[in-house]
VMD Tcl script that draws the C-alpha trace (Angstrom):
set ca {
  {94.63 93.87 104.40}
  {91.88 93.22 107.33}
  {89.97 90.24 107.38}
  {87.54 91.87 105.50}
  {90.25 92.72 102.81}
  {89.57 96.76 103.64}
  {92.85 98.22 104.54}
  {92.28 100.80 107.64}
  {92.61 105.05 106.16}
  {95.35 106.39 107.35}
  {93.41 109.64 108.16}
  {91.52 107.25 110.57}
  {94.75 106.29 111.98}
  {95.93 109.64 112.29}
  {93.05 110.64 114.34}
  {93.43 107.83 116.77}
  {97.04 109.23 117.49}
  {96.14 112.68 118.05}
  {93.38 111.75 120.11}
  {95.61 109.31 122.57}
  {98.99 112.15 122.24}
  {96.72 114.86 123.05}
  {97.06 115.60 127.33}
  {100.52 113.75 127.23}
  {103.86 115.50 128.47}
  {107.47 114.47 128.00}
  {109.84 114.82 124.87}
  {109.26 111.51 122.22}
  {112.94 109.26 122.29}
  {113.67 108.32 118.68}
  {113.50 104.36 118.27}
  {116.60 102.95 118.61}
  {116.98 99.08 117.85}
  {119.55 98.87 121.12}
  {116.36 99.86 122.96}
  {113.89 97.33 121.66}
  {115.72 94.38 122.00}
  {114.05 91.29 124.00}
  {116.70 91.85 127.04}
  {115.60 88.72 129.46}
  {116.10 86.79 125.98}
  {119.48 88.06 125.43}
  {120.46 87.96 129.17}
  {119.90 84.14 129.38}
  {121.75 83.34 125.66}
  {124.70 85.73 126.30}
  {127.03 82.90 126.61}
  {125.79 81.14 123.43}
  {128.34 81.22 120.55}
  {127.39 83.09 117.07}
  {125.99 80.89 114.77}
  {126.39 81.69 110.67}
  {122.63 82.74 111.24}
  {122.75 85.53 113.28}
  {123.47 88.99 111.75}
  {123.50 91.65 113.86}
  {125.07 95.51 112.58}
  {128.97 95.51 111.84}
  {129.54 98.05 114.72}
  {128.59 95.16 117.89}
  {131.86 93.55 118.61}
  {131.34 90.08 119.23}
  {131.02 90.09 123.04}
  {129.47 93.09 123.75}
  {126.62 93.53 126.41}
  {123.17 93.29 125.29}
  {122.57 96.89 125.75}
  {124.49 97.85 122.85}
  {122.95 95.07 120.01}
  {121.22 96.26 117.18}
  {118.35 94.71 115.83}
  {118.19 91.21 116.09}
  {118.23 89.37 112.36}
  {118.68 85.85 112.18}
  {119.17 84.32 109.10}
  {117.10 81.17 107.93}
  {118.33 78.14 107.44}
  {118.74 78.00 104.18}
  {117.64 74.59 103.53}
  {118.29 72.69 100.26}
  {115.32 70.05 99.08}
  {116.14 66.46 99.12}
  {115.25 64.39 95.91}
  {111.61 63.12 96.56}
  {112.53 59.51 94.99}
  {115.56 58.81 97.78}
  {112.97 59.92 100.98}
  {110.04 58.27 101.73}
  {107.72 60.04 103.00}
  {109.04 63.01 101.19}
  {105.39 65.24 101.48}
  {103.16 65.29 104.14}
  {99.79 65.48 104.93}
  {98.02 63.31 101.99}
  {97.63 64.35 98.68}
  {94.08 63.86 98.58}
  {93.04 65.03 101.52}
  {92.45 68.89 101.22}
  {89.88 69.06 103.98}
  {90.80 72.50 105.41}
  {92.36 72.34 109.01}
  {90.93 74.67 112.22}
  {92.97 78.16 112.52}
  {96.04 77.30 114.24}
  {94.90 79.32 117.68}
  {97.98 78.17 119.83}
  {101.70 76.19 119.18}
  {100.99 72.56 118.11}
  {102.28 69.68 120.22}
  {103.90 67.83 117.21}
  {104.49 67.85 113.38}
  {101.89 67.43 110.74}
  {102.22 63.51 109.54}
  {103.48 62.50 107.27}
  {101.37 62.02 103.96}
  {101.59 60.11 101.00}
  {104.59 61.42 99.08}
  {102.19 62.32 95.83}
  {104.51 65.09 93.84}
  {102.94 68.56 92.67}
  {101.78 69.36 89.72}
  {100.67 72.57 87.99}
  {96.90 71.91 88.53}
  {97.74 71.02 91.86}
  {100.80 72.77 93.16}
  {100.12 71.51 97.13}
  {99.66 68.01 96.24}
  {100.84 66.16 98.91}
  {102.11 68.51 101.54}
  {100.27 69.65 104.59}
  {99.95 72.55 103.08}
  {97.41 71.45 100.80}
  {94.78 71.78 104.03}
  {96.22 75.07 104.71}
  {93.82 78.29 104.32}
  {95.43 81.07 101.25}
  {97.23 84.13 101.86}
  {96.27 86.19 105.42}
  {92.90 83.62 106.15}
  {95.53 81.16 107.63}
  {97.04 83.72 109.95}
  {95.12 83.57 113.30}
  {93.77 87.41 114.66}
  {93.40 87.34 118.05}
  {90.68 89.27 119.75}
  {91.52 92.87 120.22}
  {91.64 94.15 123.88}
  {93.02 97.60 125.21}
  {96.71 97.22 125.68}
  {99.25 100.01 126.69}
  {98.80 103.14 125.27}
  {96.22 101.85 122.88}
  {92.28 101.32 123.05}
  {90.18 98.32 122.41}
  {89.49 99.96 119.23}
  {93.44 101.17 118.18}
  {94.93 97.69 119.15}
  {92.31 96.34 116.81}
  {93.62 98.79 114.00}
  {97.27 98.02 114.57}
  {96.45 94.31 114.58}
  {94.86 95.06 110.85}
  {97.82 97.24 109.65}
  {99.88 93.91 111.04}
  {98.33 91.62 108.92}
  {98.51 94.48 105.88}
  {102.55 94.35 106.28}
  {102.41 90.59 106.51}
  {100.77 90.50 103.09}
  {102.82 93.06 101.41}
  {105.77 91.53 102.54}
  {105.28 88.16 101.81}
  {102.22 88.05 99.40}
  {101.79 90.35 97.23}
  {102.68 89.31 93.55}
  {104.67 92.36 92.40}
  {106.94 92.00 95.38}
  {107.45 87.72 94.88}
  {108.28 88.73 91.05}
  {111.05 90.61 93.02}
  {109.80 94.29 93.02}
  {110.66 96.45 96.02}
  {108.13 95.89 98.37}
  {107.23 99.69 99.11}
  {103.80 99.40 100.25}
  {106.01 96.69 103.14}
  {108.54 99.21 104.07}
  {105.91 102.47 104.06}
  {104.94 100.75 107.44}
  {108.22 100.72 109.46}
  {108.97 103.68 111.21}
  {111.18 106.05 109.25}
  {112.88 107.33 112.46}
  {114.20 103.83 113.24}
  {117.74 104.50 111.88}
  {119.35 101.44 112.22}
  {116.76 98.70 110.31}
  {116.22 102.22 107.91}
  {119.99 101.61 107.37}
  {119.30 98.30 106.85}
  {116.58 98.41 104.10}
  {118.37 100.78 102.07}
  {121.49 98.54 102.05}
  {119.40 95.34 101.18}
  {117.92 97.06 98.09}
  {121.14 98.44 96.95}
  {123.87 96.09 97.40}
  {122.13 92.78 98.54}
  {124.59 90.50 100.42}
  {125.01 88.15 104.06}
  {124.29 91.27 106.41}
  {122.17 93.10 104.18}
  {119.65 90.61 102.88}
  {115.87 91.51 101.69}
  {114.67 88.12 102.12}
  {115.02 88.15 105.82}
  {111.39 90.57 105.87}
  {110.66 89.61 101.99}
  {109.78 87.07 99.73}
  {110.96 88.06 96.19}
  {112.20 85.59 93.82}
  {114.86 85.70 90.75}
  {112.59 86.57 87.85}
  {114.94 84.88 85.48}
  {115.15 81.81 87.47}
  {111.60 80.93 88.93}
  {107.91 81.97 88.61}
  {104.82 81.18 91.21}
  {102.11 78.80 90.30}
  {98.77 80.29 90.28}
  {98.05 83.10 92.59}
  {97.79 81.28 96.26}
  {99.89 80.94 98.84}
  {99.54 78.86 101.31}
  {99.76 79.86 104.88}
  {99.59 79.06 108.57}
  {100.41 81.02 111.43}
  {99.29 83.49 114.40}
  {99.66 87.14 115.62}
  {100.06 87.37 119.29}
  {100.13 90.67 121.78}
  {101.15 92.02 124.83}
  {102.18 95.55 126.63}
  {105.95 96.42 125.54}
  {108.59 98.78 126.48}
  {107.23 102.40 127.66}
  {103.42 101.24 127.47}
  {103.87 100.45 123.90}
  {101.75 97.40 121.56}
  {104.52 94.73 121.15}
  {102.84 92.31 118.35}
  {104.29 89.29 116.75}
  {103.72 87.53 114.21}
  {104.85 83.70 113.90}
  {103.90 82.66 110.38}
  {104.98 79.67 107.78}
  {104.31 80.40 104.13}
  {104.02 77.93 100.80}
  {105.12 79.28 97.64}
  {104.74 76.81 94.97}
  {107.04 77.68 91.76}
  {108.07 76.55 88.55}
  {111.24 77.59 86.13}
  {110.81 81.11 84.47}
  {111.34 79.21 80.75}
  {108.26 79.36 79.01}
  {106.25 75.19 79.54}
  {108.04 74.38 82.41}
  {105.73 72.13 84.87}
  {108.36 71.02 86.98}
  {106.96 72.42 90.05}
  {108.53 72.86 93.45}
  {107.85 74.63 96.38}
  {109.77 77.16 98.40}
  {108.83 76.75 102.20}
  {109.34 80.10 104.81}
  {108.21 80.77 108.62}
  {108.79 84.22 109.98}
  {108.77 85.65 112.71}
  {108.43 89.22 113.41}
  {108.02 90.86 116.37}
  {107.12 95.03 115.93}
  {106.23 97.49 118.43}
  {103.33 99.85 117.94}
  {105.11 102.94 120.34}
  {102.98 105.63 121.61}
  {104.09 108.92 119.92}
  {104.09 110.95 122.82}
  {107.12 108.95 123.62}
  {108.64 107.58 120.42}
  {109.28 109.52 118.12}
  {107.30 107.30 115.49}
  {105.37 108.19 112.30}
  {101.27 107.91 112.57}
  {100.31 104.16 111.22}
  {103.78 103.02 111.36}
  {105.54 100.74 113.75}
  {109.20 99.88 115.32}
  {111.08 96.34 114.46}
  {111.82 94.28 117.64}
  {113.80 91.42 115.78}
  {112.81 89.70 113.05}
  {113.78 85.81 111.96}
  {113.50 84.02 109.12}
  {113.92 80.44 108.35}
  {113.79 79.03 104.76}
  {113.33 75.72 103.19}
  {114.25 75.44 99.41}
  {115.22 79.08 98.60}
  {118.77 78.70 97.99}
  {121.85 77.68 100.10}
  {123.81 80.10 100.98}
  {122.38 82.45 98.74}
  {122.98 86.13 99.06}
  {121.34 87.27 95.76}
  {118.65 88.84 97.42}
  {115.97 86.83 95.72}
  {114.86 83.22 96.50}
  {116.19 80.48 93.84}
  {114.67 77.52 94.28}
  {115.98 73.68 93.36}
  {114.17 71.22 90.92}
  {113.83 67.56 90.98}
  {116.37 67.29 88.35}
  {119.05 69.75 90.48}
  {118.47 67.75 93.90}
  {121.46 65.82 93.98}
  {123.58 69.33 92.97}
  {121.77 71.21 95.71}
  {121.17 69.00 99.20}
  {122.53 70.02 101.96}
  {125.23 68.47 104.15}
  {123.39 69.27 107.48}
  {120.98 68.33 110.17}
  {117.50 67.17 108.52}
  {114.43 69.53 109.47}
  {110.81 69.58 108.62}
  {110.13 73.04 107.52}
  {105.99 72.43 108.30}
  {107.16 71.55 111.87}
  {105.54 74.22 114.21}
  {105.62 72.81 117.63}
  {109.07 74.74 118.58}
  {109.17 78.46 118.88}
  {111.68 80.21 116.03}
  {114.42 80.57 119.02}
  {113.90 76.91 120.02}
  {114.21 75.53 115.94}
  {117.16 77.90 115.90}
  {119.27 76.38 118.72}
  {117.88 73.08 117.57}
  {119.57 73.67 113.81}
  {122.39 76.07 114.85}
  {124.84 74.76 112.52}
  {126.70 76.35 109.89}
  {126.35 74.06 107.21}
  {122.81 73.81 104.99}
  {120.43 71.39 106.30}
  {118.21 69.05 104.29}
  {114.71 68.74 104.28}
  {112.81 65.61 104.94}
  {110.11 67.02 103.07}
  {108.93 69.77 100.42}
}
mol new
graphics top color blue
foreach p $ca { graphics top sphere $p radius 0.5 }
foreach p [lrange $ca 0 end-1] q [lrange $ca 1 end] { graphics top cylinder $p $q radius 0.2 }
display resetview
């Protein structure tokens, strides 16, 4: 949804396309991942080993060139909570202080501090975690101002910026798809033509596993394990632009979401919280040359890392640890703060590019 909460027609869209493919010559390519790739990124990591994070399609032998990678997927680090009674400072940001914080309109320079270690409860499921200050659902996802870009007008990159934040919220907010639905409204927005991530999406959904996992674009969780608290999520993040590959929108979207959850069993208050930033980066092609679908758009790469959603798991829903299942489910690895957003995704990646599960210093 906009800002507004009005979705934009897709008849509207529709006759924004025409209107910008009519005049234009030249045959439409059909998207190919290989061709959307991030190529000065890949040129300067091509000697960097293969962490257990990266996924990219069975066919790329291991030290191939980067004109022949599929789409870049990187697996989150699947990081197991730590027992709130053996880390001080466990949460963050003070559990009474709820005084919303200014839209986050560029990277911070440093972590949220740490708050008062207050545990969460089912009237107050943010209770001592910076996210407690955070805005709910899209509202904490910065828009930037819209500007003709590309192919596109003032007026179309401002509709593609609105159909951005309507994927962002069907992928990762809306409450069918966390009670671990298929998230059609989500995937009705990728480009059909784009084989490869079509490939992708179809195998997730079928046979979930480590190279075809839903929750690397989706937050669903086990309905017989865990349940949300309420109906917010808390959220903080940006959507960024520039020109892209053959005059085409490149967007992306950098984003950290809350979910607070309890056990599925009927009066369970033990309440936890499940932690994710994405990042997605999508490009919104001109269809006079992509071959593209009218109010759709093209994966670049997408990355996902995830704090509290299972380690190792490759269910293909989120199951989240409990207070009394800490000591069963911490990790071995590096410690990370999953509200830290002062490193890009590729910087926290290198940063934690081990193979083991890390542990979180805070929930």
């Amino acid at each position: 949804m906009g800002k507004g909460g009005a979705s934009i027609p897709d008849e509207e869209w529709e006759r924004f396309l025409r209107e910008a493919e009519a005049g234009t010559s030249g045959a439409p390519e059909e998207p190919s991942a290989r061709a959307r790739m991030v190529t000065e990124r890949l040129r300067g990591e091509s000697g960097r080993s293969q962490g257990w994070r990266t996924y990219q399609p069975a066919r790329r032998r291991r030290r191939a060139p980067w004109y022949v990678v599929g789409v870049l997927v990187v697996l989150g680090l699947l990081v197991a909570a730590v027992a709130p009674e053996r880390v001080a400072g466990w949460f963050g940001g003070g559990g009474s202080d709820s005084t919303p914080l200014a839209a986050e309109s560029d990277r911070p320079s440093e972590p949220p501090p740490q708050g008062s270690g207050q545990l969460p409860t089912l009237a107050e499921p943010f209770r001592g975690s910076p996210a407690a200050q955070w805005a709910n659902g899209v509202e904490g996802v910065t828009l930037p101002e819209a500007r003709a870009t590309g192919w596109m007008s003032q007026e179309q990159v401002a509709q593609a910026l609105a159909r951005t934040q309507d994927f962002l919220a069907a992928a990762n907010l809306d409450p069918g798809v966390q009670r671990g639905e298929r998230p059609a409204k989500a995937i009705a927005l990728i480009n059909p033509h784009q084989r490869d991530v079509q490939d992708y999406l179809a195998a997730a959904f079928r046979a979930p596993g480590r190279d075809s996992d839903p929750l690397l674009l989706f937050s669903r969780f086990a309905p017989a394990k865990a349940r949300l608290v309420g109906n917010i999520v808390k959220t903080r993040g940006r959507i960024t632009y520039r020109e892209g590959q053959r005059g085409a929108l490149e967007v992306t979207a950098d984003v950290t979401y809350v979910y607070p959850v309890v056990r599925a069993t009927a009066g369970s208050d033990d309440v936890a919280r499940t932690i994710v930033r994405r990042e997605l980066v999508m490009s919104w092609d001109n269809p006079a040359k992509v071959v593209t679908e009218p109010g759709t758009f093209s994966l670049v790469s997408y990355k996902s890392d995830t704090t509290n959603g299972g380690c190792d798991n490759t269910t293909g829903y989120f199951i989240p640890t409990f207070r009394s299942e800490h000591a069963a489910g911490q990790g071995s690895g590096q410690q990370v703060d999953p509200y830290d957003r002062s490193k890009s995704m590729d910087a926290w990646m290198r940063a934690s590019g081990e193979k083991e599960c890390g542990t979180a210093t805070r929930s």
